[in-house]
C-alpha positions in Angstrom: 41.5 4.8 12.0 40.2 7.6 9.8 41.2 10.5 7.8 39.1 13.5 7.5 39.5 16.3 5.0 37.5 19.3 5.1 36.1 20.1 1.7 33.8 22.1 -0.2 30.6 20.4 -2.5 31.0 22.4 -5.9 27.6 21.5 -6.8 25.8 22.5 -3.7 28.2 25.3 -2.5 28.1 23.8 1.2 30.7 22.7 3.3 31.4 18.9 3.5 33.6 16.2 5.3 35.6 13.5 3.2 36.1 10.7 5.2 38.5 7.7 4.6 40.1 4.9 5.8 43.6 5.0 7.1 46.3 2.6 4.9 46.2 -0.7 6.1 42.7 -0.2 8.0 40.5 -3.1 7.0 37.9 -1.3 4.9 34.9 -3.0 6.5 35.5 -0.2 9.1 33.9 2.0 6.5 31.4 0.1 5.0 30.3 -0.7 8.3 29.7 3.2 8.9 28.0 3.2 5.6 25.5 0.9 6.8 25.1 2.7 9.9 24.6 5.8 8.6 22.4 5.0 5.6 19.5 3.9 7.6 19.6 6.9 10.4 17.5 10.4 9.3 17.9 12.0 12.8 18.7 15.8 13.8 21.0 14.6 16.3 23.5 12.1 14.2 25.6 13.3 11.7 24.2 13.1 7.5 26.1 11.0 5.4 25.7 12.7 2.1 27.4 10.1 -0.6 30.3 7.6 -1.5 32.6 8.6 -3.8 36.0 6.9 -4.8 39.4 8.5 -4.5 42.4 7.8 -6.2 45.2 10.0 -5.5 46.7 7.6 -3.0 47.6 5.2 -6.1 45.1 3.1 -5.7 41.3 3.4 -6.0 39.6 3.5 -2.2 35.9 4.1 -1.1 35.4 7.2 1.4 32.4 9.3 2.8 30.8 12.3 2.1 29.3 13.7 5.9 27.7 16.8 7.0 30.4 19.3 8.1 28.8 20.3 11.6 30.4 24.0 12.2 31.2 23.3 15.9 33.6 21.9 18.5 33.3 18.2 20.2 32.3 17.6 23.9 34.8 18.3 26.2 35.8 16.1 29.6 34.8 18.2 32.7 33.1 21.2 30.7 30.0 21.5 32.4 28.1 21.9 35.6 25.1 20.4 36.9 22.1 22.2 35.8 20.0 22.7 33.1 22.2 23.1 30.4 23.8 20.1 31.5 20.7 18.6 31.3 19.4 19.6 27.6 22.7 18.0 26.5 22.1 14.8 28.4 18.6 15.1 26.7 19.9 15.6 23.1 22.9 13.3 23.4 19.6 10.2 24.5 17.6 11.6 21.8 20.3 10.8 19.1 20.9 7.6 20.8 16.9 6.6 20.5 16.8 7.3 17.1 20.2 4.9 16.7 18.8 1.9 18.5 15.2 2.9 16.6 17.1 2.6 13.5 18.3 -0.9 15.0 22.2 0.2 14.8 24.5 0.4 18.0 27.1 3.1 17.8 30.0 1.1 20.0 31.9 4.4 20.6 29.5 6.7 23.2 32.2 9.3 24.4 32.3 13.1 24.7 34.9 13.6 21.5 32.6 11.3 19.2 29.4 13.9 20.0 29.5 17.7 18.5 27.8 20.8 18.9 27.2 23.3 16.4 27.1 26.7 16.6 22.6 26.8 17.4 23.6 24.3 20.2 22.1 21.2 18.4 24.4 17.7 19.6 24.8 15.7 16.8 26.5 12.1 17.4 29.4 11.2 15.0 31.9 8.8 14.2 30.7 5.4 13.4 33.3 3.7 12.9 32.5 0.7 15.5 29.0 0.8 14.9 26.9 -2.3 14.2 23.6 -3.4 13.4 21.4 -5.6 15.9 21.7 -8.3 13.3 25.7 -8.3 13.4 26.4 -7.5 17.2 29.6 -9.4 18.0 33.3 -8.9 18.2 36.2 -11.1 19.2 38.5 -8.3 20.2 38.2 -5.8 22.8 37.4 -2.5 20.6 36.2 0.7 22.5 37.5 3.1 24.6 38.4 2.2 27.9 36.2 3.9 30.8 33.2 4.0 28.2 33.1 0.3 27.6 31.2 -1.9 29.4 31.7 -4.9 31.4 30.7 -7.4 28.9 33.1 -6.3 26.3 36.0 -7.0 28.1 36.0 -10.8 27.2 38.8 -12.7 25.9 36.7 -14.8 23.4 33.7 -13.9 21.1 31.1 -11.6 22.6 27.6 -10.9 21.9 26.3 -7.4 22.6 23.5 -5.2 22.0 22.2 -1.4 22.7 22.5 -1.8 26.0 26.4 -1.1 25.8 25.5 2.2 24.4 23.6 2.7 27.7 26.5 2.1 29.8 28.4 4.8 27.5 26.1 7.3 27.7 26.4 6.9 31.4 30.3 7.4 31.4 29.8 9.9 29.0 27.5 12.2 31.7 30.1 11.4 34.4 32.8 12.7 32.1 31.2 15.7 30.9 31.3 16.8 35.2 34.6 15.9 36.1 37.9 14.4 34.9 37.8 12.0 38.0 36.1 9.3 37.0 34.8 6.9 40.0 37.7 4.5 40.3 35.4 1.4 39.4 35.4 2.7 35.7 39.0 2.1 34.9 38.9 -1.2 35.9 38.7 -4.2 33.3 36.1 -4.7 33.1 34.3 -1.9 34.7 33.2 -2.7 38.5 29.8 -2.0 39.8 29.9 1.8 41.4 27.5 2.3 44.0 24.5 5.2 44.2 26.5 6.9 47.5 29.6 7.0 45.3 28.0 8.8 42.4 25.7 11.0 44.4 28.4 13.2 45.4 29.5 13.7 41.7 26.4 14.9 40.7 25.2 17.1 43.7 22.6 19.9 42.4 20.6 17.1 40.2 17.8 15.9 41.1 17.8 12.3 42.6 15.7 10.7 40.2 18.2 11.6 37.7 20.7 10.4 39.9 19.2 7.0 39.8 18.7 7.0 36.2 22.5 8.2 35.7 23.2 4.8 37.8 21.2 2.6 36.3 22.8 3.2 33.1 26.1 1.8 34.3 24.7 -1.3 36.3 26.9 -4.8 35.3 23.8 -6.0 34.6 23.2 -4.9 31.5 19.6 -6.4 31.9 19.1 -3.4 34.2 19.7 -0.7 32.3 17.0 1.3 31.4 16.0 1.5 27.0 17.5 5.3 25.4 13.5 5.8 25.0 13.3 6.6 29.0 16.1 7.6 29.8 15.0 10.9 26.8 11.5 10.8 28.5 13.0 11.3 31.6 15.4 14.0 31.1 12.4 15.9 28.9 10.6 16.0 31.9 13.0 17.8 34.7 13.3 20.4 31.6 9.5 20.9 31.1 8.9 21.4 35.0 6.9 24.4 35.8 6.3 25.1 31.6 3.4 23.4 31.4 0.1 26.0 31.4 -3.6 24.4 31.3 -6.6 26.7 30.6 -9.9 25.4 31.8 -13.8 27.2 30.7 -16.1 26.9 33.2 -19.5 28.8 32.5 -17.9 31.3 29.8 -15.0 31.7 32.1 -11.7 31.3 31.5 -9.0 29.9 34.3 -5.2 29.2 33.3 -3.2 27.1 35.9 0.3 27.3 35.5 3.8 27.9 37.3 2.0 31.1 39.0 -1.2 29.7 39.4 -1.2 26.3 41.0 -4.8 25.4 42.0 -8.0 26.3 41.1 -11.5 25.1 42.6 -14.6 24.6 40.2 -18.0 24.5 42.3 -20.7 23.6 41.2 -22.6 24.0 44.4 -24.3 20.8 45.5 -24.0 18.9 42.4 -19.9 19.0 43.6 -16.8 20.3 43.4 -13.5 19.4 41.9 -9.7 21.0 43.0 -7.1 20.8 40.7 -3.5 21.2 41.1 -0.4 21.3 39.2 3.1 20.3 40.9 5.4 21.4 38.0 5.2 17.9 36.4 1.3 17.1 36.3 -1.6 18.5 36.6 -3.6 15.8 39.4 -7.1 16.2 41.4 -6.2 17.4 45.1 -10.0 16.8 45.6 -13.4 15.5 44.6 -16.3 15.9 46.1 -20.4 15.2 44.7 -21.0 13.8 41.4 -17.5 14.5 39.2 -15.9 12.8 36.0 -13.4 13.5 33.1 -14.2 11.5 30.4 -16.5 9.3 32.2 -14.4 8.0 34.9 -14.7 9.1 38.1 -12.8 11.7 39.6 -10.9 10.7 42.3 -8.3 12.7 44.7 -4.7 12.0 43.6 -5.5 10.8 39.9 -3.9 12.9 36.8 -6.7 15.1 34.8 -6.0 14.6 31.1 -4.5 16.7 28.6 -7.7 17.4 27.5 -10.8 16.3 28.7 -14.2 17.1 29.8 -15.3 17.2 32.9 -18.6 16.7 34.1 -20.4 17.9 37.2 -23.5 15.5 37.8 -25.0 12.9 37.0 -27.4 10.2 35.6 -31.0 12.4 35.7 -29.3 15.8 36.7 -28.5 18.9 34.3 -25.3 18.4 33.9 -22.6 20.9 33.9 -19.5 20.5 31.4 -16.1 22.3 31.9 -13.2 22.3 28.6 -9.7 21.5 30.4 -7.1 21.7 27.9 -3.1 21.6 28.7 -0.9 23.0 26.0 2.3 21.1 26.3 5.8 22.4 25.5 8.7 21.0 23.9 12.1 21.1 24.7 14.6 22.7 22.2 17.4 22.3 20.5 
């Protein structure tokens, strides 16, 4: 529906993309981009820059000014399961969060409507369908099939909200494996594809990303889980074994990490307390004697705080207190 011309901003001495409407395209397409756009500050969506009016069609027209993102678009069937799969699963829901924050649905979640530029940063584009929470309904059938989901494919005025993104970015993960897309997908409306189906296409994940792949293309779009967990999810299969925590216990220091997975503090027969760390968490293996963090009782399987004090004694002993302080990473891009 749109026309993109590569440009350069004389002012600013940056690269830019003009975008504009097709003849004959009903230029609500654009203004409803505009909308889009204007209320989204993320680093993985696309900038709009301006609105400018051109003329050299004979006839004054609105079009946009975007970020140009130095970069190719997804490609169907370029990856493999693993991390780098992964981190672009993770960027592609954190652009998505920050759309449904923004209270906009992007309607058109597919591998050639989400870039990468040349540090690896995903940036969603293309917003053409999008709509705000406020204005979520269509009477036609607009999408791209395989990507839409079920409850688009109605013959009479449909109500839908971010949950259709969900389903999208489900396809989309499918897609970015395999050009074989479960058969279920091309029907219309979609049909519900079961976990034994989809386990196959994405051998070498781990299952409860699996699940959480699944879940994002249920019927029911009731089921699917919000962008927010699906990005907390993801975040932490690429965080395992980075976390380190550093724990002081009588001037000493103790760092538990990916090489060091437990460590005992004794404090003899006031009690002792074991800590572990699984890759994920860092959780009491065991308690023994008089132990708290915080001021609740330690107790074997519960997760020690990212930072906390524990306490060896109590009420009318000399207490003991130990620092236990996790330094949490992020994931880039």
């Amino acid at each position: 529906m749109g026309e993109i011309i590569e440009c350069i901003d004389s002012h600013l001495q940056r690269r830019v993309i003009i975008k504009r409407l097709q003849v004959g395209i009903a230029e609500r397409r654009l203004l409803d981009e505009q909308k889009a756009l204007a209320k989204l500050r993320s680093k993985h969506v696309v900038q709009l820059f301006d609105i400018i009016e051109l003329s050299d069609r004979g006839k004054s027209e609105k079009a946009i000014v975007l970020e140009f993102i130095d970069g190719k678009n997804l490609e169907v069937a370029s990856f493999k399961a693993g991390r780098d799969y992964l981190n672009v699963l993770w960027q592609i829901a954190c652009g998505l969060k920050d759309i449904h924050d923004a209270g906009v649905i992007h309607r058109d979640i597919k591998p050639n409507n989400i870039r990468v530029d040349k540090e690896g940063v995903i940036k969603i584009i293309d917003f053409g369908l999008a709509r705000s929470h406020d204005d979520a309904k269509t009477r036609n059938i607009i999408g791209t099939p395989v990507f839409m989901a079920p409850e688009l494919w109605k013959d009479q005025t449909v109500s839908f909200d971010h949950s259709i993104d969900v389903y999208a970015f489900g396809a989309t993960a499918l897609a970015l494996l395999s050009k074989d897309a479960p058969k279920e997908l091309a029907y219309r409306p979609p049909q519900a594809v079961s976990l034994a189906a989809l386990s196959p296409m994405l051998s070498g994940l781990q299952p409860d990303v699996i699940t959480l792949i699944h879940n994002c293309l249920r019927t029911d779009q009731t089921k699917r889980p919000r962008m927010a967990d699906v990005q907390t999810l993801l975040a932490r299969h690429l965080l395992e074994n980075e976390h380190r925590a550093l724990v002081v216990m009588d001037g000493k220091a103790h760092q538990l990490d990916r090489k060091n997975r437990k460590i005992t503090l004794n404090a003899g027969a006031v009690g002792s307390l074991t800590v572990e760390y699984d890759g994920f968490d860092f959780k009491i293996a065991s308690a023994t004697g008089a132990v708290s963090l915080n001021n609740t009782v330690a107790r074997a399987g519960a997760l020690v705080p990212g930072c906390c004090v524990i306490t060896f004694g109590g009420a009318g002993q000399n207490r003991r207190f130990v620092t236990f302080d996790v330094s949490n990473p992020e994931v880039m891009p």
